[in-house]
C-alpha positions in Angstrom: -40.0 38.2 78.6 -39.5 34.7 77.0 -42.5 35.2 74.5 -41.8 39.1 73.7 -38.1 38.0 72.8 -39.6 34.9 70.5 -42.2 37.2 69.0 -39.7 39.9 68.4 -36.9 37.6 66.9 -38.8 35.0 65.0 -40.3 37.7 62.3 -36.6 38.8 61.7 -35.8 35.3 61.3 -38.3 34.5 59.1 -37.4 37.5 56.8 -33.3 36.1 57.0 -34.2 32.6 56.1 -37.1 34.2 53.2 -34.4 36.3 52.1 -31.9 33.1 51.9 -34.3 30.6 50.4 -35.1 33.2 47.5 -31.2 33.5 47.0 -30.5 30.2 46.9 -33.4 29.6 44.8 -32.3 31.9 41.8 -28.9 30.4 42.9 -30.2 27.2 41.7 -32.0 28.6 38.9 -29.1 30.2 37.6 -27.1 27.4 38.1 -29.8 24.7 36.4 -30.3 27.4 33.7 -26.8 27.5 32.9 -26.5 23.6 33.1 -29.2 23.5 30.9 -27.7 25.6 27.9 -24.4 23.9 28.9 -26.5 20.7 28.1 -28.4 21.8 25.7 -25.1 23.2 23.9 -23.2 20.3 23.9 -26.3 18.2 22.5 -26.1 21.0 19.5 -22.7 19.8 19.3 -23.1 16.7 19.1 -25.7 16.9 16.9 -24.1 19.0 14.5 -21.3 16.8 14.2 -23.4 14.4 13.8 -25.0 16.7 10.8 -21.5 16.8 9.0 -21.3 13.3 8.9 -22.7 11.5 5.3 -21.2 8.1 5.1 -19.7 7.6 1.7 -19.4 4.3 0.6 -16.7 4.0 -1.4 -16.4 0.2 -2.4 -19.1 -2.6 -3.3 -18.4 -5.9 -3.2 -18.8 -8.6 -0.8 -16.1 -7.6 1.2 -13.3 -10.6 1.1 -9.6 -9.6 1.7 -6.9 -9.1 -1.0 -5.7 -12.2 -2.0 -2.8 -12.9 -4.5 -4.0 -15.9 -5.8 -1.1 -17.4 -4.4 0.6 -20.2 -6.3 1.9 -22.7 -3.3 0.4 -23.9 -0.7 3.2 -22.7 1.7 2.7 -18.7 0.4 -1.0 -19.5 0.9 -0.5 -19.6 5.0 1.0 -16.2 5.6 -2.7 -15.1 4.0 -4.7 -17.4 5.8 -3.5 -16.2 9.1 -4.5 -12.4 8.1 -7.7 -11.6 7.5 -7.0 -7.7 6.2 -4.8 -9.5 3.4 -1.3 -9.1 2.6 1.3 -6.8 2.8 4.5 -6.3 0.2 7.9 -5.2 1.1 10.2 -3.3 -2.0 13.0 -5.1 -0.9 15.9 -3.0 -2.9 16.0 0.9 -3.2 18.0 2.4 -6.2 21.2 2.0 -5.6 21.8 -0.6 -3.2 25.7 -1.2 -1.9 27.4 -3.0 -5.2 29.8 -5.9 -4.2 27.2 -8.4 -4.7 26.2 -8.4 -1.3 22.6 -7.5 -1.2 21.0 -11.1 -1.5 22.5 -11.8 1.6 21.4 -8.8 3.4 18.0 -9.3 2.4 18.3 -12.8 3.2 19.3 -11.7 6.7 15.9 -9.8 7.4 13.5 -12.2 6.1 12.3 -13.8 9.7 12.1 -10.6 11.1 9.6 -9.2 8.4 7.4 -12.9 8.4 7.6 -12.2 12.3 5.9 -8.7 11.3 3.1 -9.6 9.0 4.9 -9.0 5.9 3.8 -11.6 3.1 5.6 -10.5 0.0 8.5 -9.5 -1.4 9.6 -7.5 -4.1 13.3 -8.0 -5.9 14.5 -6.0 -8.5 15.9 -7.4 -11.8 17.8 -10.6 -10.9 19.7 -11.2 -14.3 23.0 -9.9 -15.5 22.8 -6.1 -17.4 24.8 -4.5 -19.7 26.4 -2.7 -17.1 27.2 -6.0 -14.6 28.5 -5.1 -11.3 27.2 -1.8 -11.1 23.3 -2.5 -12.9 20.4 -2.1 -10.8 18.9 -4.8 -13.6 17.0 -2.3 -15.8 19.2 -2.5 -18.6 18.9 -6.8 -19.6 21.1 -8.2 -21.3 21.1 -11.9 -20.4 18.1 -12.9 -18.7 19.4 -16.7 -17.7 22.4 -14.9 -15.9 21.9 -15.0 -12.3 25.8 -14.0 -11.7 26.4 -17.2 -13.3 29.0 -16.4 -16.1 31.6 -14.2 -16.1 30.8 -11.7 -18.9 29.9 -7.2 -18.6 32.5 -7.0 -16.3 31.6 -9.8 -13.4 30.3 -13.0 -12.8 27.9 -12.2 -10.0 25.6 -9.2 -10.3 25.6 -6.3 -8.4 23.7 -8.3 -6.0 25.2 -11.7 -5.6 25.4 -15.3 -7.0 22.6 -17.2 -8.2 23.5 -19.5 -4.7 22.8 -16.7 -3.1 19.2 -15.5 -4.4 18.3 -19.4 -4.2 18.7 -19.5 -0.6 17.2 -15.5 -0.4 13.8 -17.2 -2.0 14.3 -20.8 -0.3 14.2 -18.9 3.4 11.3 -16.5 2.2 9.1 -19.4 1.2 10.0 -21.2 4.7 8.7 -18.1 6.4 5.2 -18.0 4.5 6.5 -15.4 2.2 6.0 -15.3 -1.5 8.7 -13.7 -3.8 8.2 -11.4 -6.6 10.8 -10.9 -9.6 11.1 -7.6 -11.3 10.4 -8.3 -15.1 11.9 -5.9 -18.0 10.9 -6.8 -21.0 10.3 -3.8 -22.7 13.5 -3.3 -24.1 16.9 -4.8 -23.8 20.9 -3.5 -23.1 24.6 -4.9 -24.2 24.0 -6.6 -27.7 26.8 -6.1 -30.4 26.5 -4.0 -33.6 25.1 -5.7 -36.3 24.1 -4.2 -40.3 20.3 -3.8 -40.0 18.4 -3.5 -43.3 15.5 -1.9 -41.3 17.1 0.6 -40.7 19.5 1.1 -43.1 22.7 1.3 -40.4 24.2 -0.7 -37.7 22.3 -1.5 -34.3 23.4 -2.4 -31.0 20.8 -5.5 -31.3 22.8 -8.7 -31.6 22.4 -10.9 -28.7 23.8 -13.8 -30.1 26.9 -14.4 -28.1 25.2 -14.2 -24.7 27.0 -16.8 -22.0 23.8 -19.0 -20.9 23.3 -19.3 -25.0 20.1 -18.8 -24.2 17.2 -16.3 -25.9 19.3 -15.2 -28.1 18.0 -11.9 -29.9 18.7 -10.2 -33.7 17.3 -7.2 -35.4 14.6 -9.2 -36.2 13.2 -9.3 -32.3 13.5 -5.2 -32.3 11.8 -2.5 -33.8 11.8 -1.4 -36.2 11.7 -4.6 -38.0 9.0 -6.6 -40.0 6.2 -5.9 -37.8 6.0 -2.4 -38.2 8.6 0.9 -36.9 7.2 1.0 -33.0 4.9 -0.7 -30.6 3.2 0.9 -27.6 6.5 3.0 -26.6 10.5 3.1 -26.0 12.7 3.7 -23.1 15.8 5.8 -23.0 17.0 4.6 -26.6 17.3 0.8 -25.7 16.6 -1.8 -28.4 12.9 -2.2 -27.9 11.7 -5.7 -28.1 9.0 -6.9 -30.3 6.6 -9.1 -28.5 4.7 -9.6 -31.8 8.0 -11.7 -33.1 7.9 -15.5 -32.6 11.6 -16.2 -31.0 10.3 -13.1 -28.1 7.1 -14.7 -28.0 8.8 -18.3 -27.6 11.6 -17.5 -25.1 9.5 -14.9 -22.9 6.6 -16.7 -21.6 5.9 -20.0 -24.1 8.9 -22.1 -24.2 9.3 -24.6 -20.8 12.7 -23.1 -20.3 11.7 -19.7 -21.7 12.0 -16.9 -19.0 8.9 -17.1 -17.7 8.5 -20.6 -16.6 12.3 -20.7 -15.8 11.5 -18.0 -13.5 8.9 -19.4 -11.8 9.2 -23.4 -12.1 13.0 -23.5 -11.9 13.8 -20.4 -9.8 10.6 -20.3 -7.6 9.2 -17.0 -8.4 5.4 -16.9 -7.3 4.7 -13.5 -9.2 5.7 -10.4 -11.4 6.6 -7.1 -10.9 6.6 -6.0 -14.7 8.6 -2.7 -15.6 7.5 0.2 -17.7 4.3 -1.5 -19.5 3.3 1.7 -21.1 6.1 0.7 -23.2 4.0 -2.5 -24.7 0.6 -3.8 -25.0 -1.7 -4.9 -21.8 -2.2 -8.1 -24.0 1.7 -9.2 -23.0 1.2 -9.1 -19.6 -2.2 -11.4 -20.0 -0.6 -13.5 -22.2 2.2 -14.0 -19.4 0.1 -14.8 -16.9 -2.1 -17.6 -18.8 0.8 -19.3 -20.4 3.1 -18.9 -17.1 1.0 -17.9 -14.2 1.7 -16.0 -10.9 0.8 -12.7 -9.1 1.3 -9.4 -11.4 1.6 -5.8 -10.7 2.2 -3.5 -13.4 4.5 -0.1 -13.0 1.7 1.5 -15.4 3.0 5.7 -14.6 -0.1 7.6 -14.6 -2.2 9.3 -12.1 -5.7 8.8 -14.2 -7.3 6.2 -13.0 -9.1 5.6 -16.2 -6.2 4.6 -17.7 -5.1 2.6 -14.5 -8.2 0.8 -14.5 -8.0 -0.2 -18.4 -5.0 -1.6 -18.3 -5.6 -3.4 -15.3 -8.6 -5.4 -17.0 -7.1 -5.8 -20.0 -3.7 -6.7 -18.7 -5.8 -9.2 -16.2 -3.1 -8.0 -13.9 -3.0 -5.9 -10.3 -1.2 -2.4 -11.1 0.2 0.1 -8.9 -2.3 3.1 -7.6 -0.2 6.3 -9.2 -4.1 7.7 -8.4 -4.2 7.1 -4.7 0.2 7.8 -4.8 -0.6 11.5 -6.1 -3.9 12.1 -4.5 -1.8 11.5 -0.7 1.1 14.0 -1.7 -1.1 16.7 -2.6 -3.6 15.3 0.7 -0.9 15.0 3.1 1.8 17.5 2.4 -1.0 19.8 0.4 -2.7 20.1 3.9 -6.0 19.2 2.2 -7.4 15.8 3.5 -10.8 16.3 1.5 -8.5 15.2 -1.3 -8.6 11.5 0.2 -12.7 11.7 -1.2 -10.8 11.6 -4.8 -11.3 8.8 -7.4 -8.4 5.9 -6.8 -7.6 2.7 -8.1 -8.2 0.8 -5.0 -11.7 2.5 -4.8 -12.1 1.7 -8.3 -11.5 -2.4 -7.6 -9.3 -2.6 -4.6 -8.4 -6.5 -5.8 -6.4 -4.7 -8.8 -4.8 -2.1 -6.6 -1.2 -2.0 -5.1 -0.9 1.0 -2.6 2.6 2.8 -1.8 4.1 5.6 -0.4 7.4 5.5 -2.0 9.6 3.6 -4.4 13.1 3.3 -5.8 11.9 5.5 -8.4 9.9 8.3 -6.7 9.6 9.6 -3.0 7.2 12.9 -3.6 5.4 12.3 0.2 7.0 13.9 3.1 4.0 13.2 5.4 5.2 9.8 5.1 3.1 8.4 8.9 -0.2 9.5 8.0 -0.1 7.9 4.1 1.8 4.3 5.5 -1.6 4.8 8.0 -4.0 5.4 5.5 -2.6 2.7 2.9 -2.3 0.2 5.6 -6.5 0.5 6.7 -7.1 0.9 3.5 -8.3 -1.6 0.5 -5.8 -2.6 -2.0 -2.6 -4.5 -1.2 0.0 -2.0 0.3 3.8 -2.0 -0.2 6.3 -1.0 1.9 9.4 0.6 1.0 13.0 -0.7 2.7 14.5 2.3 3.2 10.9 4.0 4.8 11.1 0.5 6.9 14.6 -0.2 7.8 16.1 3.3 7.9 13.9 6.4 8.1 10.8 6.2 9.9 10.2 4.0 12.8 9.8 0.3 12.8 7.6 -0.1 15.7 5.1 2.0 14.2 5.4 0.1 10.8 5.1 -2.6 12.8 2.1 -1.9 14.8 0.0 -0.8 11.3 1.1 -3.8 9.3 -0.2 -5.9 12.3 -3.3 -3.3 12.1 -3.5 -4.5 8.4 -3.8 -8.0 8.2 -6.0 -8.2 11.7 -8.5 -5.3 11.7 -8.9 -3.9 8.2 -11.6 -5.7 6.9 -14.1 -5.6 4.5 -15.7 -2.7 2.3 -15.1 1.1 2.7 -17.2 4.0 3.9 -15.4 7.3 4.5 -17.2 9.3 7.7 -15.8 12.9 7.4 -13.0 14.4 5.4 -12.0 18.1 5.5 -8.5 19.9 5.4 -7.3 18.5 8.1 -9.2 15.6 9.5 -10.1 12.3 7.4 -12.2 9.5 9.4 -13.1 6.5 7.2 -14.8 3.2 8.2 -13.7 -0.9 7.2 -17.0 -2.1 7.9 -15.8 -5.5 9.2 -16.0 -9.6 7.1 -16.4 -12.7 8.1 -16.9 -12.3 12.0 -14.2 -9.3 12.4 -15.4 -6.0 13.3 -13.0 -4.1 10.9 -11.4 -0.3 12.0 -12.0 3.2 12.2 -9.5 5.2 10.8 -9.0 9.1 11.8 -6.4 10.6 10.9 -5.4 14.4 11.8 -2.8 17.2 10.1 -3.7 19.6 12.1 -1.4 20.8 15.1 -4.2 20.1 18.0 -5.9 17.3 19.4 -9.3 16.5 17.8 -12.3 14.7 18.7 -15.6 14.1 16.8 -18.5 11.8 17.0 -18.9 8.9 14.2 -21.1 6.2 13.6 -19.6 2.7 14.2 -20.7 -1.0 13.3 -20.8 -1.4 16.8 -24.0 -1.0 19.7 -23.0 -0.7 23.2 -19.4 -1.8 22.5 -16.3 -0.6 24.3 -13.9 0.6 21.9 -10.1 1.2 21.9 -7.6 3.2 19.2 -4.7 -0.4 18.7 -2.5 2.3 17.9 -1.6 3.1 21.6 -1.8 7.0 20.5 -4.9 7.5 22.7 -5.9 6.5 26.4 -9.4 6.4 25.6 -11.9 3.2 26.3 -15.2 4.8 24.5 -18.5 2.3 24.6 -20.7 3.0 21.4 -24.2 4.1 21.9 -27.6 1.8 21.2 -27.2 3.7 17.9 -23.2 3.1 17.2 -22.5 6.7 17.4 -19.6 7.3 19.9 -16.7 9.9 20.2 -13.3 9.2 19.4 -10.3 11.5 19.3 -6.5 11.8 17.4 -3.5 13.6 18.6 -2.1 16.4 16.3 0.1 15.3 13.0 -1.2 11.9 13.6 -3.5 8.9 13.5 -5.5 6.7 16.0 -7.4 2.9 14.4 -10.4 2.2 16.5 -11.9 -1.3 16.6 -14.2 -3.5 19.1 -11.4 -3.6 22.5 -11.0 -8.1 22.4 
């Protein structure tokens, strides 16, 4: 009974467990097969990413950081200590509070910006205007008042009292920070009517009376006069300085008290900010800056970076990148990040190039995070504007990029991948730092994509804190890195 029962259950045993084993064999099969293509699929994916990707470098040179070519040894500190270079704050917007308050207020902030990297800053016109109390400093009239003398309606400027903008650039330069002054000397403001036989009338161009008795100006140190009827160009109607005449030539950068080396011997400016030099020829500013020395930028208005790039050499001067400026609004607030591939100053000779976002003059960017991101990983030296800094947007951030600046972005340029809405570029590291990668997203979703790094087997993190991630590069640097939507991550080697 014992066998029959064996014999009669085992064959229907054998056909349950056949019948199972073939299941769970195209079980498996299905499942591997599946695995596979899930495999295999994400492998294509990889590897087309990988396809998109055609490094672009961008800048050739051997990679050192921005440097001012500071003029003291204290300045020269601040850059040591950051290997990305330095960064500049615009410290004034248009309009400040009259009441002559405002050298004090910057005053007051000065340790807390050398506490967050920033090296520079950038006043605007320190001498007395036609308009005193109320001038921003655009319109000169006496270049050696410093709200010294009481004459255009105050003594002090709209800013303060010469005490006080001695003690603003005394503190600066005791917190490793160089100074900049805002120069206009394409035309000047406030002179007396005089007969001009130039012209065959009376114009405002007698400057004779000033209070500090110094530079004194006549028709003869304004077109149209002997020289010819107009230089390079004019602004707003102002008498328009010659700086082919001997007295301008004298008093603005040659004389030992002239404005130049007053400026920076007597009131310790270490550079120039020079306004409107369409208005004049590059050879000024190159003159300036043998006879008297100092950092330069020059406001040359123009989104060709032909033109930016001329001046520049000829100038021997750093000028602001109205390229790259442009190029970001229609990027950023365009929704068109392939625009970032564009031609720019600072690709053009990112020692020459001065990166901003805004100014007291223009403020076209709305997208404001993702261009203060890209200017600060990016060549050139970047400016920062106060109101962007102090009232609008949010410090900490600020903060965390300029740190980002002067301690990770390093070396030349390679952009990785640029499309509408995604922009990945690559500081390929100097001197023994790794340098950054940049990606930066205006879309409304997270994104990820694989790049290729500087870096083998080397865990990774984004030092903006906007991502959790801890990637290690592959043998062959490639490794995946992600950015939240509308915004930015900086990846560098995690130490």
């Amino acid at each position: 009974m014992i066998d029959i029962k064996i014999k009669t259950i085992y064959p229907n045993f054998l056909i349950m467990t056949r019948t199972r084993l073939i299941k769970c064999f195209l079980f498996l099969f299905f499942i591997g097969f599946n695995s596979c293509n899930t495999i295999e699929s994400a492998d294509n994916q990889i590897s087309d990413q990988k396809k998109e990707i055609k490094v672009v470098n961008v800048t050739q040179h051997d990679g050192r950081p921005f440097s001012t070519g500071q003029s003291t040894s204290i300045a020269a500190a601040k850059y040591v200590a950051n290997p990305g270079g330095g960064v500049m704050m615009q410290a004034f917007y248009w309009d400040v509070p009259s009441g002559g308050n405002w050298w004090n207020t910057v005053n007051s902030k000065i340790t807390d910006w050398g506490n967050a990297g920033i090296g520079s800053i950038w006043l605007p016109p320190v001498s007395k205007g036609q308009n005193g109390p109320f001038s921003m400093g655009y319109d000169p009239c006496d270049y050696f008042d410093f709200g010294d003398f009481n004459q255009n309606g105050s003594t002090e400027t709209r800013f303060g009292s010469r005490t006080e903008l001695v003690s603003l650039i005394t503190k600066a330069h005791t917190e490793n920070m160089q100074v900049y002054a805002d120069i206009v000397i394409n035309h000047c403001s406030g002179g007396k009517s005089e007969a001009n036989p130039f012209t065959g009338g009376n114009t405002y161009t007698n400057f004779t009376t000033i209070a500090s008795g110094k530079f004194k100006r006549t028709y003869s140190d304004f077109y149209k006069n002997s020289f010819g009827n107009n230089d390079e160009g004019s602004f707003g109607g102002y008498p328009d300085l010659c700086h082919q005449a001997q007295n301008v030539k004298d008093w603005l950068w040659l004389r030992t008290d002239g404005v130049g080396k007053f400026y920076k011997n007597t009131m310790k400016f270490d550079g120039w900010r020079f306004d409107y030099v369409k208005g004049y020829a590059a050879g000024v500013v190159n003159q300036w800056k043998t006879n008297v020395g100092g950092f330069s930028i020059g406001e040359y208005w123009d989104a060709n970076v032909n033109l930016l790039e001329a001046w520049a050499n000829a100038a021997n001067s750093s000028v602001f990148d109205f390229a790259c400026y442009y190029k970001m609004h229609d990027a950023f607030d365009g929704n068109n990040l392939a625009l970032l591939n564009d031609d720019m100053m600072w690709k053009r000779n990112p020692y020459k190039a001065v990166t901003f976002v805004s100014n007291h003059d223009t403020n076209l960017i709305w997208n404001k995070n993702l261009a203060y991101a890209y200017i600060l990983t990016a060549e050139g030296y970047p400016t920062i504007f106060y109101r962007d800094y102090e009232e609008w947007l949010d410090k900490a951030k600020l903060n965390n990029l300029i740190w980002i600046h002067n301690n990770k972005a390093t070396g030349t340029t390679s952009i990785l991948y640029a499309d509408n809405d995604e922009y990945v570029a690559r500081r390929n590291g100097y001197n023994g730092n790794p340098g950054l990668i940049v990606y930066l997203n205006n879309s409304s979703s997270w994104l990820e994509r694989w790049v290729p790094t500087n870096w083998s087997n080397t865990q990774i993190k984004d030092f903006t804190g906007n991502s959790n991630w801890y990637p290690t590069t592959q043998a062959g640097t490639w490794v995946k890195i992600q950015c939240p939507p509308n915004s930015y991550t900086v990846w560098s080697v995690n130490m």
